[in-house]
C-alpha positions as MATLAB code, in Angstrom:
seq = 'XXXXXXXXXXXXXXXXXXXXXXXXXXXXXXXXXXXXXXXXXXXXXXXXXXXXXXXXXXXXXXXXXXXXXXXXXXXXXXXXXXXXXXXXXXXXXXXXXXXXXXXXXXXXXXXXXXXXXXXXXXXXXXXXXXXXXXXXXXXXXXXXXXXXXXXXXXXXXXXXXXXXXXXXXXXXXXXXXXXXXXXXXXXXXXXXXXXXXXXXXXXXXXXXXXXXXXXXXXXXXXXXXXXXXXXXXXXXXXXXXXXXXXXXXXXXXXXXXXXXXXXXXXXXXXXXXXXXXXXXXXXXXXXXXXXXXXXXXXXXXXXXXXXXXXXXXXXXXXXXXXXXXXXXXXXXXXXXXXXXXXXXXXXXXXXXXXXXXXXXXXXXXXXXXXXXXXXXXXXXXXXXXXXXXXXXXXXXXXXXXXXXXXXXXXXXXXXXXXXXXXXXXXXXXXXXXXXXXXX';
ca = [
     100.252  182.866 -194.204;
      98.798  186.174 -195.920;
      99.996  188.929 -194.274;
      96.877  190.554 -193.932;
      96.234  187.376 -191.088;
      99.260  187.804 -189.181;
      98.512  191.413 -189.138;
      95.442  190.622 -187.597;
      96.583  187.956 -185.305;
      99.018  190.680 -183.835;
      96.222  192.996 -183.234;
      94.667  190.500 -181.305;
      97.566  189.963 -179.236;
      97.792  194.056 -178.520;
      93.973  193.764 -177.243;
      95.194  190.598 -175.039;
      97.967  191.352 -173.421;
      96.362  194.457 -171.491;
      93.903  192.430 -169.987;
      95.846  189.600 -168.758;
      98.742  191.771 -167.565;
      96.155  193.880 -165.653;
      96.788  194.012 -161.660;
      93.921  193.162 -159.412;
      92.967  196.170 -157.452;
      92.356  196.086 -153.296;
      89.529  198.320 -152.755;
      89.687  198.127 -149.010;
      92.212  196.627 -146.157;
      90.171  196.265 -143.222;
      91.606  195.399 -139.609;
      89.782  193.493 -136.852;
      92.305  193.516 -133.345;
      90.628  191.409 -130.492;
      91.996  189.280 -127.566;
      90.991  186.361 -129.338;
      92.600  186.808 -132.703;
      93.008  189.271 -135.856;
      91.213  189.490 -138.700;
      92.275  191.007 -141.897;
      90.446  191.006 -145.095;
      91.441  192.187 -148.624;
      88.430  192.978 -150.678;
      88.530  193.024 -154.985;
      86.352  192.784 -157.349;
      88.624  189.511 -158.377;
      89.873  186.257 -156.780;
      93.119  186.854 -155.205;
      95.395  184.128 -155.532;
      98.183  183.593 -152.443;
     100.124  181.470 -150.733;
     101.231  181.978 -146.714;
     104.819  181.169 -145.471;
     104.983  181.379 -141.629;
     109.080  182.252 -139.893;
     110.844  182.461 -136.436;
     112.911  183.686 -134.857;
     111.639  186.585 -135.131;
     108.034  185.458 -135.329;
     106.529  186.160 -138.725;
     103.837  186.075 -141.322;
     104.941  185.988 -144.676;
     101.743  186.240 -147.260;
     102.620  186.593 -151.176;
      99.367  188.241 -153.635;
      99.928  187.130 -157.353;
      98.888  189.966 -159.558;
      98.185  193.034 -157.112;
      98.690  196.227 -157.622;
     100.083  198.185 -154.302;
      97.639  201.189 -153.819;
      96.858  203.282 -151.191;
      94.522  200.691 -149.687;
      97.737  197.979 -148.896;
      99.872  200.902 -148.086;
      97.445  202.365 -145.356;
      97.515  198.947 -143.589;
     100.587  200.071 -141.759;
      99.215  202.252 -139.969;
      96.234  200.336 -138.304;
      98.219  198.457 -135.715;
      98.733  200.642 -132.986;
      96.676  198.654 -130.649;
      96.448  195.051 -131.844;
      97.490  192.296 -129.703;
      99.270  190.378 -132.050;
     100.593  192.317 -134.713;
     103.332  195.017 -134.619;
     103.916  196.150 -137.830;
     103.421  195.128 -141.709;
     106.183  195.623 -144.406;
     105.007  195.907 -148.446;
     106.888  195.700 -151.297;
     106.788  194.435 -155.007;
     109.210  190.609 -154.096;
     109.188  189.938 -157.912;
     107.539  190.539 -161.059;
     103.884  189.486 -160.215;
     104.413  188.735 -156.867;
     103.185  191.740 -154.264;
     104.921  190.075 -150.287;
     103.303  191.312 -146.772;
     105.491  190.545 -144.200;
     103.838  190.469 -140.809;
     105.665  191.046 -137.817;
     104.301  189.371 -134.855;
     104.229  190.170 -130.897;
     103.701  186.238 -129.887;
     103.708  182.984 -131.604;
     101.168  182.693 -134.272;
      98.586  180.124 -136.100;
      97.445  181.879 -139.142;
      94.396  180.921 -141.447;
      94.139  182.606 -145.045;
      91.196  181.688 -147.303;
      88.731  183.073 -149.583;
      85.269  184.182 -149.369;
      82.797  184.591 -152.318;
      80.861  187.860 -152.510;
      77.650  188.363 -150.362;
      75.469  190.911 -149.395;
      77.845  194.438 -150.303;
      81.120  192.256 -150.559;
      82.723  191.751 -153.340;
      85.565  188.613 -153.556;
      87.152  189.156 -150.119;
      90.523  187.206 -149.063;
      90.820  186.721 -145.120;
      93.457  186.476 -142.872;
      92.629  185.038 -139.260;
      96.411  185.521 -136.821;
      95.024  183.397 -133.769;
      97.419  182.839 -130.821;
      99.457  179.498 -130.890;
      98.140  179.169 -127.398;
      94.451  180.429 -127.049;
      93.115  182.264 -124.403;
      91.373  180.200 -121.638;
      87.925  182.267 -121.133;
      87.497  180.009 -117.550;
      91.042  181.140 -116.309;
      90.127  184.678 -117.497;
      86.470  184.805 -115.417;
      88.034  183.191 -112.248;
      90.669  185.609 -112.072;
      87.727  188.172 -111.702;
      86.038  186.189 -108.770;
      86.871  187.015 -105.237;
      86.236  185.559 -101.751;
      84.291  187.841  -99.524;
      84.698  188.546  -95.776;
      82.812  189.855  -93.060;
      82.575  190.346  -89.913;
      80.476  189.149  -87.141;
      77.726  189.188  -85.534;
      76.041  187.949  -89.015;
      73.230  190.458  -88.908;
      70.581  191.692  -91.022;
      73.495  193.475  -93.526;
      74.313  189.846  -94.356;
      70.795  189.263  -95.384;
      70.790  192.693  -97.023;
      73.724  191.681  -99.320;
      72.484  188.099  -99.683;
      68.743  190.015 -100.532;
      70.030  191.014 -104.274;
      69.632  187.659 -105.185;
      65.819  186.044 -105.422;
      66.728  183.234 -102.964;
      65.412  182.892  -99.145;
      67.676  184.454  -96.553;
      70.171  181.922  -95.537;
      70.212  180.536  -92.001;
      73.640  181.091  -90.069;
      74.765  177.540  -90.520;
      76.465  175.577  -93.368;
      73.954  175.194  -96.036;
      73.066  175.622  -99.419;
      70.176  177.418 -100.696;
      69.119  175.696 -104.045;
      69.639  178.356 -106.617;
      73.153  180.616 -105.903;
      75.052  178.238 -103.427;
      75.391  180.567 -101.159;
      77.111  178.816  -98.421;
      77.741  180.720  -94.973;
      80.381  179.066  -92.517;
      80.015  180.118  -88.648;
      83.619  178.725  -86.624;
      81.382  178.232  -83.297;
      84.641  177.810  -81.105;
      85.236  181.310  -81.720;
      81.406  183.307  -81.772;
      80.823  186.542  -83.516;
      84.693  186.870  -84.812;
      84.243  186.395  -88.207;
      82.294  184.650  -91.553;
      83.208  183.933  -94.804;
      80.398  183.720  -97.727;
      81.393  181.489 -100.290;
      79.590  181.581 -103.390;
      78.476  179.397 -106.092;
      78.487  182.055 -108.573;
      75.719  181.699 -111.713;
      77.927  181.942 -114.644;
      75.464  184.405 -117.609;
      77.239  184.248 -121.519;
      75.838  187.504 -123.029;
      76.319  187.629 -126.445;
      76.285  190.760 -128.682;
      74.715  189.796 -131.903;
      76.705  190.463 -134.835;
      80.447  192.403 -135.158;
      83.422  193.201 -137.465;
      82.631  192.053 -141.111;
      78.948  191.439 -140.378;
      77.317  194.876 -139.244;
      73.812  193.281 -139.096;
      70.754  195.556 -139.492;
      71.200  199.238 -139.878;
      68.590  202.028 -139.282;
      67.763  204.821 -141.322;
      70.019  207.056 -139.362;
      72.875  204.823 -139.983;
      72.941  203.564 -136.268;
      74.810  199.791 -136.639;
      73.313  197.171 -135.264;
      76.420  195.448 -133.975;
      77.164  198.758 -132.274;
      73.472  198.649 -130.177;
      74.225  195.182 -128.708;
      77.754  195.513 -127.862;
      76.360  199.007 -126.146;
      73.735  196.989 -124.389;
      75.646  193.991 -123.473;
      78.071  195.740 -121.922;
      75.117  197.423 -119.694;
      73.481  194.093 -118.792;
      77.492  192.812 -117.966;
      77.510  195.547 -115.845;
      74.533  195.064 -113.779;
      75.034  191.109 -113.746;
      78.477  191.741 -112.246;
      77.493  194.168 -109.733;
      74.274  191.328 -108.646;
      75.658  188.937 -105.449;
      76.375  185.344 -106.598;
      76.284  185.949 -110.885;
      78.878  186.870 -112.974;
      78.495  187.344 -116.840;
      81.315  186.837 -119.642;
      80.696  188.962 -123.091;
      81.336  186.402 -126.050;
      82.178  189.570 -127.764;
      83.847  192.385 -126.148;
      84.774  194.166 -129.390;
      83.757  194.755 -132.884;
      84.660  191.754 -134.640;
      83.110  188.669 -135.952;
      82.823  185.336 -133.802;
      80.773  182.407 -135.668;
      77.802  181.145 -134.659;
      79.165  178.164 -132.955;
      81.902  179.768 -131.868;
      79.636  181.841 -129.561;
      78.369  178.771 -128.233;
      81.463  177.079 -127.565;
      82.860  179.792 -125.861;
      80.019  180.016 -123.431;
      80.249  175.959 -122.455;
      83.849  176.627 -121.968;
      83.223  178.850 -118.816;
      80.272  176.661 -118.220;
      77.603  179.412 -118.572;
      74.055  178.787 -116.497;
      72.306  180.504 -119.266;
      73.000  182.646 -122.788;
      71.317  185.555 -123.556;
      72.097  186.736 -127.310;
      71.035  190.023 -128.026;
      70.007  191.506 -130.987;
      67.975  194.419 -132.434;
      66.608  193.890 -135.668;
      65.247  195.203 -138.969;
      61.945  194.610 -141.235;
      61.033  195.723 -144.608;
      58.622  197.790 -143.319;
      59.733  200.537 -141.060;
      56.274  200.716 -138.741;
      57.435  197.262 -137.214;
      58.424  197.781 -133.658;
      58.507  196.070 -130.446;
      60.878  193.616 -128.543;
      60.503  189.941 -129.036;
      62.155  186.946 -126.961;
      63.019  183.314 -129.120;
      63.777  180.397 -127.818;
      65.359  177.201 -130.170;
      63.032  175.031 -132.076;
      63.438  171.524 -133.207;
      60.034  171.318 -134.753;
      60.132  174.136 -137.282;
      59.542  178.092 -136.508;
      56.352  179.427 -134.734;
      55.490  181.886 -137.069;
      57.005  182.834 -140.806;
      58.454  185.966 -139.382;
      60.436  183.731 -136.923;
      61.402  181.681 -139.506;
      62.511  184.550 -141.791;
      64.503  185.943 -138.852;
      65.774  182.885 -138.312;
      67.331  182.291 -141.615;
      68.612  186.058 -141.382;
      70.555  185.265 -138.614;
      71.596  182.160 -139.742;
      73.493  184.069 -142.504;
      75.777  186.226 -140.364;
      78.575  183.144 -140.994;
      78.376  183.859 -144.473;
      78.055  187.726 -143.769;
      81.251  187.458 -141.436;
      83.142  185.199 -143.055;
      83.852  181.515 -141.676;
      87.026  179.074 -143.058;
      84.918  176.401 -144.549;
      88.129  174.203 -144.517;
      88.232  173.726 -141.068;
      86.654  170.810 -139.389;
      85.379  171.250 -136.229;
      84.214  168.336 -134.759;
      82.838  169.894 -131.821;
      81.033  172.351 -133.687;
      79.324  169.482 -135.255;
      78.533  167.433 -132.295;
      77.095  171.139 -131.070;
      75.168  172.145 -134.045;
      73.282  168.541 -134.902;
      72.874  167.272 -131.783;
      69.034  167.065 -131.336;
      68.666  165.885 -127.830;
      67.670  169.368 -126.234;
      64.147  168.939 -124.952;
      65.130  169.566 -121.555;
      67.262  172.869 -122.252;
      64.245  174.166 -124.378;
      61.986  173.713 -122.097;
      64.046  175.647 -119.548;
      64.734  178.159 -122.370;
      61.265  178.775 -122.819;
      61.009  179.345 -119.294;
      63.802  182.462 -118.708;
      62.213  183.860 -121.924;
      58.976  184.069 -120.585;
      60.402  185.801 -117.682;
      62.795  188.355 -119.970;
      59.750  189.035 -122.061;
      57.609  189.588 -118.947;
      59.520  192.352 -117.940;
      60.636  194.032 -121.176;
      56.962  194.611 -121.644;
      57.280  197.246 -118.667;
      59.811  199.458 -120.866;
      58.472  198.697 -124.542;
      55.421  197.824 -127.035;
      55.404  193.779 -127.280;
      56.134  192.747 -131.138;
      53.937  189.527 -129.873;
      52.331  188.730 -126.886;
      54.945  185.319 -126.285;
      57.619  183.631 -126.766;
      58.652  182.536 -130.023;
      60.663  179.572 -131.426;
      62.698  179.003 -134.370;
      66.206  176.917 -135.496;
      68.248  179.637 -134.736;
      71.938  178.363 -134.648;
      73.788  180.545 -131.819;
      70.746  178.696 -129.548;
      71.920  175.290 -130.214;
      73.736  174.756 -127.162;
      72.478  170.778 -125.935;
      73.463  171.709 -122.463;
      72.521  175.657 -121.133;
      69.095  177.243 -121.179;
      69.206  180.163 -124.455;
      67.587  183.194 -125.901;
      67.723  185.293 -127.965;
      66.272  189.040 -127.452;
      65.172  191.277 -130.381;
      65.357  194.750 -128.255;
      63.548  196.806 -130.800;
      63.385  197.074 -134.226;
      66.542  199.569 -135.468;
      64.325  199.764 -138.866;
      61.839  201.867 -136.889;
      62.940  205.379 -136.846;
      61.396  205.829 -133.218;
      62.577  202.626 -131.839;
      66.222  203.505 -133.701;
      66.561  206.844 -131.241;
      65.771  205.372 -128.442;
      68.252  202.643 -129.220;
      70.552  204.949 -129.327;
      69.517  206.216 -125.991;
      72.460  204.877 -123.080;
      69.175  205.560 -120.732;
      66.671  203.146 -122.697;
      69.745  200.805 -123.299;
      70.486  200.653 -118.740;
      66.402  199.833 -118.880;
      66.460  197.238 -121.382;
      69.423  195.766 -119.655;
      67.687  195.859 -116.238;
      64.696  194.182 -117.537;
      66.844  191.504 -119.093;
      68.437  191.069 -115.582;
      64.998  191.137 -113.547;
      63.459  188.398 -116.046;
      66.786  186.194 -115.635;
      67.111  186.566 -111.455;
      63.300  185.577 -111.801;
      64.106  182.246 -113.634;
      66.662  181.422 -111.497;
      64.501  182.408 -108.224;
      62.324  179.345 -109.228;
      64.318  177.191 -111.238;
      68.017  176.348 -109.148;
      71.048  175.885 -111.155;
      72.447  172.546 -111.639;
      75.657  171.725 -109.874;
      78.581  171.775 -111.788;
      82.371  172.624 -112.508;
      82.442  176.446 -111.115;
      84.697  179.199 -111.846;
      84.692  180.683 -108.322;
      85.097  177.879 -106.051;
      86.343  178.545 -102.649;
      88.032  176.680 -100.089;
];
C-alpha cells in the first residue's frame, strides 16, 4: 500500500479516536424526595447507557454510566439528601475504565426503576431513576389515622346543630338516623338521659389534586411564577378548609413538588375511595389578554370547544413532560384509562362543576359562561364525580399577581369548597367502604 494511503488512513484514525473516546457530559442531577418515592434524573445531550445492580444487607442501589464524565453536576448529588425518605447518601467514583458507579445507600428496602426518556419540551436525553418503597404507602391507612370520633355532652342542644350546621344537610333529629348526604348519625343511650352523645360520621372523602410537579413545571407567567407552585399553594388552602368542614376530609394526591402520572392521580384517589376529585390547575395561552377561571368536566364525545380541546391535549402531555416508564404495564391503569362506561359519573361531574363555577364567578371574570368538556385523562376515573379547575390564566400578567396573592388563593379555595358542599347538599353520597367508620 503507498505510503501516502496509510498516511492518510492514520490521520483518519487521529480525527476518530477523539470523538469516540469522548465522555458524555451530565448537565444537571436533579432530586425529587416525596413519601411516595424518589426521583432522580440525569440530563445529556446524549443517550446514557446503564445497567442497575440492587444489594443487602446493607440495602443498596448500585447504578453503573458507560462513558460519563464525573463533573460537578454528579458530584453535587451528594449533597441533596438531607431530607429524603429513602436515600441517605450517594458514593461516586470512576469503577473502571469507561465505567462511572453510583452507589446508593438506602434507609428502607427498595424497588428501583431506571429508564430513559427522549427529549421534550426544554429536555434534552434525560435518564430516570424512580427508588419506590418495597412496601408502598397505604393512602387509606394514612387518612384514617387522621379521623377521630367526637364526643359531647348532653343535653344535645342547639351547639349540636351549630356544629352539624357547617355541613348543607337538615339538622338531624336526636335519634339514630342518617341524613342522606354526610351520614351523620347521632346515638341518644335513653336509659341514661342527657349524660352523653357520640356523633359518628360518615365522612365525604375530597382527592384534590395539584396539577403538575417535579419534572413537569406546567405553565409559567411572565414573572416566572410556576404553575405547579400556584396549585400546590392552593390545594393546600382548599385541604385546609375541607378539613376544618364537619363530616369531609380531603387527601392531596400531591403534597410536594414532584411528578405523579396522570393515572396515577386517579388511582390514588379510588384507593381512599374519594366522593369527588377536584384537579386544579392555572393555565397559560398564547395570548397574554386571556383571563378568567374555567371548570371541565370529562368528555366521551369529543371537546366542547377547540380551546378545550387544545387544553386538553396540553395536559395530556404532562406524562411525557414528567416522565413515565413506558415499560411498565399497568393493568389497572388500563382498565382506568379505556373504560368508557362513565355516563353516570359525568353527569354528576357536570353537576359539582356547575356549582364550583357558580361560585368562582363571585371572586373572578368567567373565561366562559359554563362548563366545559373535553378527554382530559386525570378525569377518567369510571367511578367518582371529577373536575378540573383552570383558576386563572398565569399567562395574564394581572391574573399572574393575584395568583400569587395567599389572599386571592384562601378565596379561590373557599369558592371551590362552597360550589362542592352545594353539590353534595343536593346530590347524597353513595354508601361505601369509609375511612372513618366508627363503632
Amino acid at each position: 500500500m503507498p505510503k501516502r494511503s496509510l498516511k492518510l488512513i492514520f490521520i483518519g484514525l487521529l480525527l476518530w479516536l477523539p470523538q469516540a473516546q469522548a465522555a458524555i457530559s451530565i448537565s444537571s442531577a436533579r432530586v425529587w424526595p416525596a413519601e411516595d418515592y424518589t426521583r432522580l434524573t440525569f440530563e445529556s445531550k446524549q443517550v446514557i447507557r446503564y445497567s442497575l445492580l440492587t444489594l443487602k444487607n446493607p440495602e443498596r442501589l448500585v447504578v453503573d454510566l458507560e462513558d460519563i464524565e464525573i463533573n460537578s453536576s454528579l458530584n453535587e448529588l451528594s449533597n441533596k439528601f438531607a431530607n429524603d425518605p429513602y436515600i441517605k447518601t450517594v458514593r461516586i467514583g470512576r469503577f473502571k475504565p469507561g465505567i462511572v458507579r453510583l452507589v446508593f445507600d438506602l434507609k428502607t428496602e427498595a424497588k428501583p426503576q431506571l429508564f430513559n426518556l427522549k427529549p421534550v419540551g426544554e429536555y434534552g436525553h434525560r435518564l430516570v431513576l424512580d427508588v419506590y418503597p418495597a412496601i408502598a404507602l397505604d393512602p387509606l391507612m394514612a387518612l384514617a389515622q387522621q379521623s377521630e370520633r367526637k364526643i359531647v355532652d348532653l343535653p344535645v342542644s342547639k351547639q349540636i346543630i351549630a356544629a352539624a350546621s357547617s355541613i348543607p344537610v337538615p339538622p338531624p333529629p336526636v335519634v339514630e338516623t342518617k341524613p342522606p348526604t354526610t351520614g351523620l348519625v347521632l346515638k341518644t343511650d335513653k336509659s341514661k338521659p342527657n349524660i352523653r352523645t357520640e356523633i359518628s360520621i360518615r365522612t365525604l372523602i375530597v382527592a384534590v389534586d395539584a396539577g403538575h410537579g417535579g419534572e413537569d413545571p406546567g405553565a409559567q407567567g411572565r414573572r416566572g411564577t410556576r404553575e405547579k407552585h400556584v396549585t400546590l399553594a392552593i390545594a393546600r388552602k382548599l385541604k385546609e378548609q375541607i378539613d376544618s368542614t364537619l363530616g369531609m376530609r380531603a387527601v392531596l394526591i400531591r403534597d410536594g413538588d414532584y411528578f405523579i402520572p396522570l393515572g396515577g392521580r386517579v388511582e390514588k384517589a379510588r384507593k381512599v375511595h374519594a366522593d369527588l376529585f377536584v384537579s386544579i390547575h392555572a393555565d397559560a395561552f398564547v395570548k397574554p389578554n386571556a383571563r378568567g377561571s374555567s371548570v371541565f368536566a370529562l368528555s366521551e364525545r369529543g371537546a366542547t370547544s377547540a380551546s378545550a380541546r387544545w387544553l386538553a391535549k396540553k395536559e395530556n402531555e404532562a406524562d411525557l413532560i414528567g416522565g413515565v416508564n413506558l415499560a411498565i404495564k399497568d393493568p389497572y391503569l388500563a382498565r382506568t384509562l379505556l373504560d368508557l362506561s362513565q355516563t353516570a359519573t359525568i353527569n354528576d361531574s357536570m353537576k359539582v362543576a356547575k356549582h364550583v363555577l357558580k361560585e368562582l364567578g363571585g371572586i373572578n371574570t368567567l373565561h366562559r359562561g359554563f362548563v366545559e368538556q373535553a378527554g382530559f385523562a386525570v378525569l377518567k376515573s369510571p367511578d367518582i364525580p371529577s373536575i378540573l379547575i383552570e383558576t386563572a390564566f398565569i399567562s395574564n400578567p394581572e391574573e399572574e399577581l393575584r395568583l400569587g396573592d395567599e389572599d386571592y388563593r384562601e378565596k379561590l379555595a373557599g369558592a371551590i369548597l362552597v360550589g362542592i358542599k352545594r353539590y353534595f347538599s343536593q346530590n347524597p353520597a353513595l354508601s361505601k367502604p369509609q375511612v372513618a367508620q366508627n363503632d
